[in-house]
Biotite code that builds the C-alpha atoms (Angstrom):
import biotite.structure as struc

atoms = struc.array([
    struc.Atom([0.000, 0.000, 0.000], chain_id="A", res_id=1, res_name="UNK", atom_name="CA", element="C"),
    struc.Atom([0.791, 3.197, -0.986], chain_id="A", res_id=2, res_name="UNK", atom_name="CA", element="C"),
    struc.Atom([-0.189, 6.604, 1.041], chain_id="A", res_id=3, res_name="UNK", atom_name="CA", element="C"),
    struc.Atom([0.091, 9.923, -0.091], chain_id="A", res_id=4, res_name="UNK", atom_name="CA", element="C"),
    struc.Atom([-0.680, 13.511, 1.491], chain_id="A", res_id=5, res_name="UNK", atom_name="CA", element="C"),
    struc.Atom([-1.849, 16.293, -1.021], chain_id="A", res_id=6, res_name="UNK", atom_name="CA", element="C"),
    struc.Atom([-3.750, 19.564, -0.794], chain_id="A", res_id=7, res_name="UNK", atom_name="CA", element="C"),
    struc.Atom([-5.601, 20.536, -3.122], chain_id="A", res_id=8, res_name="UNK", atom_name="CA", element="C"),
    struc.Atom([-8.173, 23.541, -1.841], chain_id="A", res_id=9, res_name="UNK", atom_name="CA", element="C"),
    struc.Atom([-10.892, 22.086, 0.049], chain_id="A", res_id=10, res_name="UNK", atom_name="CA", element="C"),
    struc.Atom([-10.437, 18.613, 1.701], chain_id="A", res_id=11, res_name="UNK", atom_name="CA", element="C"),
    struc.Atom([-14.336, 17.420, 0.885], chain_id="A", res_id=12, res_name="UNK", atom_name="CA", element="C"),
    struc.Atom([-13.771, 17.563, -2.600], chain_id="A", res_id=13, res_name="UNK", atom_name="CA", element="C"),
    struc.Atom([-10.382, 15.457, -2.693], chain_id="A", res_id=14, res_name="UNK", atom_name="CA", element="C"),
    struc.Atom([-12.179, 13.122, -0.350], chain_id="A", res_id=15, res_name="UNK", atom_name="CA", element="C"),
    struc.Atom([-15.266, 12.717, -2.820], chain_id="A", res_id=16, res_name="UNK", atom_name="CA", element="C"),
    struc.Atom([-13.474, 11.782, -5.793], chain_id="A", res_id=17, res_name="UNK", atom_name="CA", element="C"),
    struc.Atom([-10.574, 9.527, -4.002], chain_id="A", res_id=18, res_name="UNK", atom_name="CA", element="C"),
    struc.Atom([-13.372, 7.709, -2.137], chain_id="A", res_id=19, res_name="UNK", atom_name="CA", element="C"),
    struc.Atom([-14.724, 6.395, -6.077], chain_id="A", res_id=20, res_name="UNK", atom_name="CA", element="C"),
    struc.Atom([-11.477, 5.370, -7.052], chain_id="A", res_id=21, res_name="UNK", atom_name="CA", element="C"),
    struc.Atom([-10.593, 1.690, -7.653], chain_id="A", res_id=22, res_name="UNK", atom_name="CA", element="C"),
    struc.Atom([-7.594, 0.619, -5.476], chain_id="A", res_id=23, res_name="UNK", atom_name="CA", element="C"),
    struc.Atom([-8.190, 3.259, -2.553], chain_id="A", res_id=24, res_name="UNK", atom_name="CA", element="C"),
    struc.Atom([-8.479, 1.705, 0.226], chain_id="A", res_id=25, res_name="UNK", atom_name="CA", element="C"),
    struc.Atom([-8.979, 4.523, 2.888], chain_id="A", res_id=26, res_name="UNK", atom_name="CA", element="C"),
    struc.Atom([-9.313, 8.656, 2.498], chain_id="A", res_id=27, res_name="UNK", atom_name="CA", element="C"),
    struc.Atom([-8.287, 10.780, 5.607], chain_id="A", res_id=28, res_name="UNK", atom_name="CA", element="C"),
    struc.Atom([-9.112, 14.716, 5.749], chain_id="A", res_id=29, res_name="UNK", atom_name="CA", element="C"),
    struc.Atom([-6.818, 16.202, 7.834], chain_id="A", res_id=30, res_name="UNK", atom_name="CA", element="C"),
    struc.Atom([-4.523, 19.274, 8.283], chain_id="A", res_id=31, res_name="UNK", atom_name="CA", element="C"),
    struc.Atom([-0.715, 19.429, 7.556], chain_id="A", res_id=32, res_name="UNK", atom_name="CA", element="C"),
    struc.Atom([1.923, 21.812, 6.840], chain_id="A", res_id=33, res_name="UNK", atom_name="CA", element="C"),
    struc.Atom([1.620, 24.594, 9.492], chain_id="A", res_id=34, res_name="UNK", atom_name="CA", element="C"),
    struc.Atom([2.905, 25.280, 12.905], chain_id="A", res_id=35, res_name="UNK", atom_name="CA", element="C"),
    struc.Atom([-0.097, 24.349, 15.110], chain_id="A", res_id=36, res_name="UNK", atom_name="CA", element="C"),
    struc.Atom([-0.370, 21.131, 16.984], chain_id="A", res_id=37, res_name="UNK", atom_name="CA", element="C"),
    struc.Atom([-3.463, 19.229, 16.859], chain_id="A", res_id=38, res_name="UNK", atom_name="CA", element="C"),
    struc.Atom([-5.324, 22.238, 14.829], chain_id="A", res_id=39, res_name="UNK", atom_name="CA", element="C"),
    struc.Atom([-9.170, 22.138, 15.001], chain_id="A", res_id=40, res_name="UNK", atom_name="CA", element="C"),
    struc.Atom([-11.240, 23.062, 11.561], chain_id="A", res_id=41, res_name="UNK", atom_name="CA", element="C"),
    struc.Atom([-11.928, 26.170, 12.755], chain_id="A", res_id=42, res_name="UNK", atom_name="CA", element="C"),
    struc.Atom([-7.978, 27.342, 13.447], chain_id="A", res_id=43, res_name="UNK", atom_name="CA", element="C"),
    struc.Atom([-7.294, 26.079, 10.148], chain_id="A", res_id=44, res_name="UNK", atom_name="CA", element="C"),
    struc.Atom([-10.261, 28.078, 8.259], chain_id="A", res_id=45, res_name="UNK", atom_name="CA", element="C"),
    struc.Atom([-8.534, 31.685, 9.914], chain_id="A", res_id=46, res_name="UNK", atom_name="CA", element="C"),
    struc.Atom([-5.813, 30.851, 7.623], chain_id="A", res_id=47, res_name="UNK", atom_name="CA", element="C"),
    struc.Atom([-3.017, 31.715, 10.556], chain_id="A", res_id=48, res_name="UNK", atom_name="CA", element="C"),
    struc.Atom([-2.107, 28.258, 11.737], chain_id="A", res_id=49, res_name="UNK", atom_name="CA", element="C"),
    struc.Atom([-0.198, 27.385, 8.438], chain_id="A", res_id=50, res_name="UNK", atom_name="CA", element="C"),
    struc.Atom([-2.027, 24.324, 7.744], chain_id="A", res_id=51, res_name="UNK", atom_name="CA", element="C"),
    struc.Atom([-3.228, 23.385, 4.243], chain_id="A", res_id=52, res_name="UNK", atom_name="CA", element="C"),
    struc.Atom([-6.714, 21.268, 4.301], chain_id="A", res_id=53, res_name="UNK", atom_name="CA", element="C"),
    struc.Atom([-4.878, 17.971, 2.887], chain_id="A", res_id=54, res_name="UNK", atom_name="CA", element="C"),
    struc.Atom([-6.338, 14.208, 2.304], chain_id="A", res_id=55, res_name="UNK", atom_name="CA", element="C"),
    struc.Atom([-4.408, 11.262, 3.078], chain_id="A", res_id=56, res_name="UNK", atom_name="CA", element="C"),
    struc.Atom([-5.079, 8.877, 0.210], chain_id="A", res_id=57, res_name="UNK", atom_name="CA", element="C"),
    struc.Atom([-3.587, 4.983, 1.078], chain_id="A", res_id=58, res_name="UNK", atom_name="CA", element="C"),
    struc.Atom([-4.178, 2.866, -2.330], chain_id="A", res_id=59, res_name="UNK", atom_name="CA", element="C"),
    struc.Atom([-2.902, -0.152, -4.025], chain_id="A", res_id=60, res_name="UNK", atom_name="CA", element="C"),
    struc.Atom([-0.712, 0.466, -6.983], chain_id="A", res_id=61, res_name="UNK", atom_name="CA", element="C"),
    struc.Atom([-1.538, -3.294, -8.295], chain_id="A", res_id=62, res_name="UNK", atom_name="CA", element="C"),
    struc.Atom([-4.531, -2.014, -8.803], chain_id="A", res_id=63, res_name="UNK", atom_name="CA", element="C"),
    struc.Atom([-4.129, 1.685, -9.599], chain_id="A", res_id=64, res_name="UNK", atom_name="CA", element="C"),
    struc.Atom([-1.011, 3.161, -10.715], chain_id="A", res_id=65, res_name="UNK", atom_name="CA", element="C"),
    struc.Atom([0.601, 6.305, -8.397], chain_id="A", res_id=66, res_name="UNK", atom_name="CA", element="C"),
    struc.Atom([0.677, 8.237, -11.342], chain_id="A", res_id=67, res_name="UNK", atom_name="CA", element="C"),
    struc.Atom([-2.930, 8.078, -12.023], chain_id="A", res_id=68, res_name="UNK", atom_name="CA", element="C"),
    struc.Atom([-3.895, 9.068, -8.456], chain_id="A", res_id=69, res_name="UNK", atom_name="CA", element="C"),
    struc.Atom([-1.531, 12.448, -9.202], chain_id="A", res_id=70, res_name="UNK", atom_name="CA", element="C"),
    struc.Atom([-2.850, 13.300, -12.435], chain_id="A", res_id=71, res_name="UNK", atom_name="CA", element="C"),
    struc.Atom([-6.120, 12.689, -10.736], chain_id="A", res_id=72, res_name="UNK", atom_name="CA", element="C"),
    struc.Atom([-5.194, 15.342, -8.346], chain_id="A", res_id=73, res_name="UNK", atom_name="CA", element="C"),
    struc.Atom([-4.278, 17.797, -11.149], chain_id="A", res_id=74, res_name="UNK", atom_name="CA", element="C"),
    struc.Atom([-7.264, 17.632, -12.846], chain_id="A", res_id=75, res_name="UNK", atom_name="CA", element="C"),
    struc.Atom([-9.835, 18.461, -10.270], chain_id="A", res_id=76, res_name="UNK", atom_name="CA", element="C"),
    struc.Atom([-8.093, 21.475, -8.476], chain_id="A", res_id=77, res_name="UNK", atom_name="CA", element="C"),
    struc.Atom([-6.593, 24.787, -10.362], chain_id="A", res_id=78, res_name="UNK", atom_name="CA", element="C"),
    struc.Atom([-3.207, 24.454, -9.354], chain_id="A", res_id=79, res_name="UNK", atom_name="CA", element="C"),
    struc.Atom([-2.111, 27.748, -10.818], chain_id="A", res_id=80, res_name="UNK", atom_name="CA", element="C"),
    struc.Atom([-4.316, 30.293, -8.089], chain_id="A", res_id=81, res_name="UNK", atom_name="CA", element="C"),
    struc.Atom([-1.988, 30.019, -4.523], chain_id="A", res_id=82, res_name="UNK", atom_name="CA", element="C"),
    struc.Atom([-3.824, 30.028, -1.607], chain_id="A", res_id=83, res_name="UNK", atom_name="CA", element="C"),
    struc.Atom([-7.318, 29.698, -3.013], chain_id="A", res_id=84, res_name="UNK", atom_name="CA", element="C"),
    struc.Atom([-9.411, 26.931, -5.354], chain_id="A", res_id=85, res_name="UNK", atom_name="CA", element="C"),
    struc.Atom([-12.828, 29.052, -6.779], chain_id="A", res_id=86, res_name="UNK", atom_name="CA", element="C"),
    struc.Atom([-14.608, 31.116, -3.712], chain_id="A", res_id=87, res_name="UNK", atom_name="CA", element="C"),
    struc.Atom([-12.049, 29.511, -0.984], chain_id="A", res_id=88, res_name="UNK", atom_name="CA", element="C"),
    struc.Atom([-9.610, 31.756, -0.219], chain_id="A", res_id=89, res_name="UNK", atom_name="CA", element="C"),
    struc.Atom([-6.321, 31.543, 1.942], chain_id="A", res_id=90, res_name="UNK", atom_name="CA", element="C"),
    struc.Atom([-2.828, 29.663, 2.736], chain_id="A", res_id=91, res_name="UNK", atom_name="CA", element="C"),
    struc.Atom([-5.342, 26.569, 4.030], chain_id="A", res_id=92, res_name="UNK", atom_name="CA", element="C"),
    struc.Atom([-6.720, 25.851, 0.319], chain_id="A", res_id=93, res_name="UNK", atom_name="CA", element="C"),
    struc.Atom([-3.252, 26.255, -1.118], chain_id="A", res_id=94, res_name="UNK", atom_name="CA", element="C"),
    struc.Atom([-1.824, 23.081, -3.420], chain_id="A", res_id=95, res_name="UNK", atom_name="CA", element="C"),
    struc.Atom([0.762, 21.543, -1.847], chain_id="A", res_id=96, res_name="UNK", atom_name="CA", element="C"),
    struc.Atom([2.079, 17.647, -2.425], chain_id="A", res_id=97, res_name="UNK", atom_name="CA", element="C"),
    struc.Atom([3.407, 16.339, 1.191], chain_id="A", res_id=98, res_name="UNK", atom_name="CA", element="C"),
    struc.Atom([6.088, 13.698, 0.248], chain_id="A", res_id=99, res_name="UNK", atom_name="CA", element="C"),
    struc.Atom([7.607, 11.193, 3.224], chain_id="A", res_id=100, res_name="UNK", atom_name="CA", element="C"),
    struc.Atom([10.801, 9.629, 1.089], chain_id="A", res_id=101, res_name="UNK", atom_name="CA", element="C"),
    struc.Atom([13.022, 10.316, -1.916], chain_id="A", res_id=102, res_name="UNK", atom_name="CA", element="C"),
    struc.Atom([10.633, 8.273, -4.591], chain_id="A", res_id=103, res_name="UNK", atom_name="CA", element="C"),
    struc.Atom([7.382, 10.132, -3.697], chain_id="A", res_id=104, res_name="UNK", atom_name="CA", element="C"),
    struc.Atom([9.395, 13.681, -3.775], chain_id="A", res_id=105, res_name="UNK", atom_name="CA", element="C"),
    struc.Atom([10.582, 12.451, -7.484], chain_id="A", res_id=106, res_name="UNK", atom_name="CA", element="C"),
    struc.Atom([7.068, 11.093, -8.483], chain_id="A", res_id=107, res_name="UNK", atom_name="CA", element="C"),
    struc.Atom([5.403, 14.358, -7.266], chain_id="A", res_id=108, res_name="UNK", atom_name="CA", element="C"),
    struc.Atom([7.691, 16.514, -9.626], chain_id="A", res_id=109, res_name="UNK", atom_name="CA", element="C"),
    struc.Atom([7.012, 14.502, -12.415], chain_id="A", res_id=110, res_name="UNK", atom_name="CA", element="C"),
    struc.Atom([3.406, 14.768, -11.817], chain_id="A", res_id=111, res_name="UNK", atom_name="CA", element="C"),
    struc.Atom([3.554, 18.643, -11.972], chain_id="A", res_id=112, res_name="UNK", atom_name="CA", element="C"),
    struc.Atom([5.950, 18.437, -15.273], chain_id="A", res_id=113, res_name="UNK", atom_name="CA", element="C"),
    struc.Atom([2.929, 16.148, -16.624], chain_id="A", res_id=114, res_name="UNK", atom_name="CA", element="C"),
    struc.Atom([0.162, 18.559, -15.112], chain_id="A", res_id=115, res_name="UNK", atom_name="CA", element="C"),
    struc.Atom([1.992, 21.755, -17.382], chain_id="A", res_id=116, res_name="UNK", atom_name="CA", element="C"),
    struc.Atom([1.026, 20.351, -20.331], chain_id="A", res_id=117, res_name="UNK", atom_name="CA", element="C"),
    struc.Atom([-2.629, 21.247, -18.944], chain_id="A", res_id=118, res_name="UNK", atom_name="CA", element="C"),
    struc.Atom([-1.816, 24.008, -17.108], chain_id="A", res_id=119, res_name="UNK", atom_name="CA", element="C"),
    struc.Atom([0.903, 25.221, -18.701], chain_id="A", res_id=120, res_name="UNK", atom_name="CA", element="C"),
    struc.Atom([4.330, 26.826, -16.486], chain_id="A", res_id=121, res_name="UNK", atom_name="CA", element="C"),
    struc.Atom([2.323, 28.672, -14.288], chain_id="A", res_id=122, res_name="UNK", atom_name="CA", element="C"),
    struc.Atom([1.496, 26.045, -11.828], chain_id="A", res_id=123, res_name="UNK", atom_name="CA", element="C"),
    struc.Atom([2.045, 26.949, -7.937], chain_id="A", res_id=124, res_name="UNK", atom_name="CA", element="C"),
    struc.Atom([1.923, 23.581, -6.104], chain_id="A", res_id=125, res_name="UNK", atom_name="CA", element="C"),
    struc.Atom([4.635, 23.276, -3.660], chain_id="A", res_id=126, res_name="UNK", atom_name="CA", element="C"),
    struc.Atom([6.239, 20.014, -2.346], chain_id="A", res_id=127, res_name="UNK", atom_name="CA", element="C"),
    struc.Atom([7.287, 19.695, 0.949], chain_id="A", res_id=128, res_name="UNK", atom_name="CA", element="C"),
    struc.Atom([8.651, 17.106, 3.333], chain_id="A", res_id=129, res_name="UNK", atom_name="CA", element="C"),
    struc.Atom([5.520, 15.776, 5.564], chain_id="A", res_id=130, res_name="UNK", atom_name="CA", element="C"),
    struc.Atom([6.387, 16.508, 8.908], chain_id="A", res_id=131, res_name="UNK", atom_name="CA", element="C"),
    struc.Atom([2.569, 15.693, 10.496], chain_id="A", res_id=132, res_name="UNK", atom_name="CA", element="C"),
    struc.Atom([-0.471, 15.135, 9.470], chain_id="A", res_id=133, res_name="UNK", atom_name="CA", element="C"),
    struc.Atom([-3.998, 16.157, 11.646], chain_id="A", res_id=134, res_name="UNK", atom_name="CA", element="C"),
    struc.Atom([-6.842, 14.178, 11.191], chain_id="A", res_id=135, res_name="UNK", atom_name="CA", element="C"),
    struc.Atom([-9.690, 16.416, 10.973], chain_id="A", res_id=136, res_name="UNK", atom_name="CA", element="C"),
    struc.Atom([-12.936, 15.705, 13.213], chain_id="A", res_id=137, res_name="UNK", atom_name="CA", element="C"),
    struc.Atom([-15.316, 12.891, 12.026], chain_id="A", res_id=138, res_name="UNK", atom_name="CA", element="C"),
    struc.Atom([-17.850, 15.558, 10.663], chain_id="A", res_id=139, res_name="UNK", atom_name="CA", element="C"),
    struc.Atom([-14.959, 16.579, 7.691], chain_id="A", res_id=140, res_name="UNK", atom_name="CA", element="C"),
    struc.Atom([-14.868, 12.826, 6.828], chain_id="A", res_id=141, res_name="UNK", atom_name="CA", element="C"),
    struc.Atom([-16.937, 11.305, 3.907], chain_id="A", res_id=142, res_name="UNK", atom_name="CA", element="C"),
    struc.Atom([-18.403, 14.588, 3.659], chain_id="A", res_id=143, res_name="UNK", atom_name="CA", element="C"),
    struc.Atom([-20.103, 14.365, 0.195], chain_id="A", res_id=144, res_name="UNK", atom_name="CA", element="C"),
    struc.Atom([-21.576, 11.368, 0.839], chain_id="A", res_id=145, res_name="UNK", atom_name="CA", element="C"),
    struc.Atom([-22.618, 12.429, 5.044], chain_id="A", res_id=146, res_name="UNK", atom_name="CA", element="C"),
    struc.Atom([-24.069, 15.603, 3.557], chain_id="A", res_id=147, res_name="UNK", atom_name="CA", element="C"),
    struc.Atom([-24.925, 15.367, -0.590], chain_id="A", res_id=148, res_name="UNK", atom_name="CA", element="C"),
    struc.Atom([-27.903, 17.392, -0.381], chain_id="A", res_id=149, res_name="UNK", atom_name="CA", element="C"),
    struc.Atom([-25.666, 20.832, 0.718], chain_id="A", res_id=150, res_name="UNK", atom_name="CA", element="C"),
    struc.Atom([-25.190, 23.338, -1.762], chain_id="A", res_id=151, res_name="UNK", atom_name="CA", element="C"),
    struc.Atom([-21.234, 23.076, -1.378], chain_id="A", res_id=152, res_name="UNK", atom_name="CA", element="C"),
    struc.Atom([-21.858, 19.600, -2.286], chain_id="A", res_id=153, res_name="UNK", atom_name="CA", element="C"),
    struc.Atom([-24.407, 20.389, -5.287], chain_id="A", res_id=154, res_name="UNK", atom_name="CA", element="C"),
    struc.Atom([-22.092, 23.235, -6.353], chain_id="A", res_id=155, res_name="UNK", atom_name="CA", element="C"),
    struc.Atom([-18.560, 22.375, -6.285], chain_id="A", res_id=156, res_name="UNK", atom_name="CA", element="C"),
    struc.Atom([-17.615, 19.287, -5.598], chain_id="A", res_id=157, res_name="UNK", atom_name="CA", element="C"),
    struc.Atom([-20.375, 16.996, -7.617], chain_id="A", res_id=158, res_name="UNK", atom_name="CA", element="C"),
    struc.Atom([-18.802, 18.658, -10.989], chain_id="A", res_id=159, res_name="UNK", atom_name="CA", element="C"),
    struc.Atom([-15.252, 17.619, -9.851], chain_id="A", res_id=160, res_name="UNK", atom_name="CA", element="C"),
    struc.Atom([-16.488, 13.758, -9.184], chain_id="A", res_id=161, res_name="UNK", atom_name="CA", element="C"),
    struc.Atom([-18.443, 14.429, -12.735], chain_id="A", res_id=162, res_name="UNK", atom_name="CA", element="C"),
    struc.Atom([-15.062, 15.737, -14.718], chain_id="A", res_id=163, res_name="UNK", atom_name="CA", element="C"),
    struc.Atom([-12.936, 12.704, -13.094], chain_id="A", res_id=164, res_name="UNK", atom_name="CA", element="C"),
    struc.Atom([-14.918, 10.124, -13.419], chain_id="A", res_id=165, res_name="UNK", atom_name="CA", element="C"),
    struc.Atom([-15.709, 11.498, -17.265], chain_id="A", res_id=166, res_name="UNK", atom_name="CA", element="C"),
    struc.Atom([-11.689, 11.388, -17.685], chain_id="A", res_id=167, res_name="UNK", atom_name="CA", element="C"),
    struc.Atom([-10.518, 8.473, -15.016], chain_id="A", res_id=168, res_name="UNK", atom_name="CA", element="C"),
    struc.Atom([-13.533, 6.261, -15.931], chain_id="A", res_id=169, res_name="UNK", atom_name="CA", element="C"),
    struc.Atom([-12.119, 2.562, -16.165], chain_id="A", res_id=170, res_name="UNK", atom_name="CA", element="C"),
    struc.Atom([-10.690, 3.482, -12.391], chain_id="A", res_id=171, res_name="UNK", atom_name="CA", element="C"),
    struc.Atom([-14.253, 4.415, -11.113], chain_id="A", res_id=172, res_name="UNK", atom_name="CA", element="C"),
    struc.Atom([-15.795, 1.802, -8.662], chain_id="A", res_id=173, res_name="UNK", atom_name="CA", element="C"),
    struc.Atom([-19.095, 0.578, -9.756], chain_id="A", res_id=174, res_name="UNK", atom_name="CA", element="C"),
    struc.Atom([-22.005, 2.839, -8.332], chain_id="A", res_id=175, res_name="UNK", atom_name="CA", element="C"),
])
């Protein structure tokens, strides 16, 4: 098994699409990258604690390549806009790829040289050693599917499921 930690604006979203995926065998919202121990979802959302709102994706890569679950990533967030994804703004919804070894730091450049043929040079993502990751509370986890009827649901992250699913479709779970 294979785990990585990325950011990527809002955690829901990530979590939606990840959750579909063939070969994932767990999604974890959580918080990573700032100063603050043990940071609850509100600190995070004042944007002074340093964290990014990041998922922790474990997966098989028999059964889905690593690369896929990166160009995944690319594709539903705009990784050119720092520290905001549509109406979220601040550092928290910033794209950042948290590696834990020399292989995933390698694999997450080459994702982003892949991801500029998309998006061209301007891309912002950052890679950075993981130092800790926060799990957020039990309310931020599974959101979409806890909570499909909110508008945040309706409205942003059922298009991104739509758009990866539309490109990623052989590595879609059955519904």
């Amino acid at each position: 098994m294979t785990t990585y930690t990325l950011a990527g604006g809002c955690f829901w979203c990530l979590d939606a699409v990840y959750r579909r995926m063939k070969g994932v065998t767990s999604v974890l919202s959580g918080y990573s990258g700032g100063e603050v121990d043990n940071p609850t979802y509100e600190q995070v959302s004042t944007g002074t604690t340093g964290h990014a709102e990041a998922v922790q994706i474990t997966f098989d890569e028999t059964v889905i390549p690593a690369d896929t679950i990166l160009d995944i990533f690319f594709l539903i967030h705009d990784p050119t806009t720092p520290n905001r994804q549509g109406n979220d703004v601040g550092p928290q919804y910033r794209s950042m790829m948290f590696y834990v070894n020399d292989s995933q730091h390698q694999k997450f450049n080459q994702a982003i040289e892949r991801a500029k043929t998309h998006w061209g040079n301007t891309i912002v993502t950052k890679i950075a050693k993981l130092n800790k990751f926060y799990p957020a509370d039990d309310e931020h986890q599974d959101y979409f599917n806890k909570t499909p009827e909110s508008s945040y649901c309706q409205i942003v992250i059922a298009p991104k499921i739509i758009k990866a699913r539309s490109a990623y479709t052989k590595w879609f779970k059955e519904d």
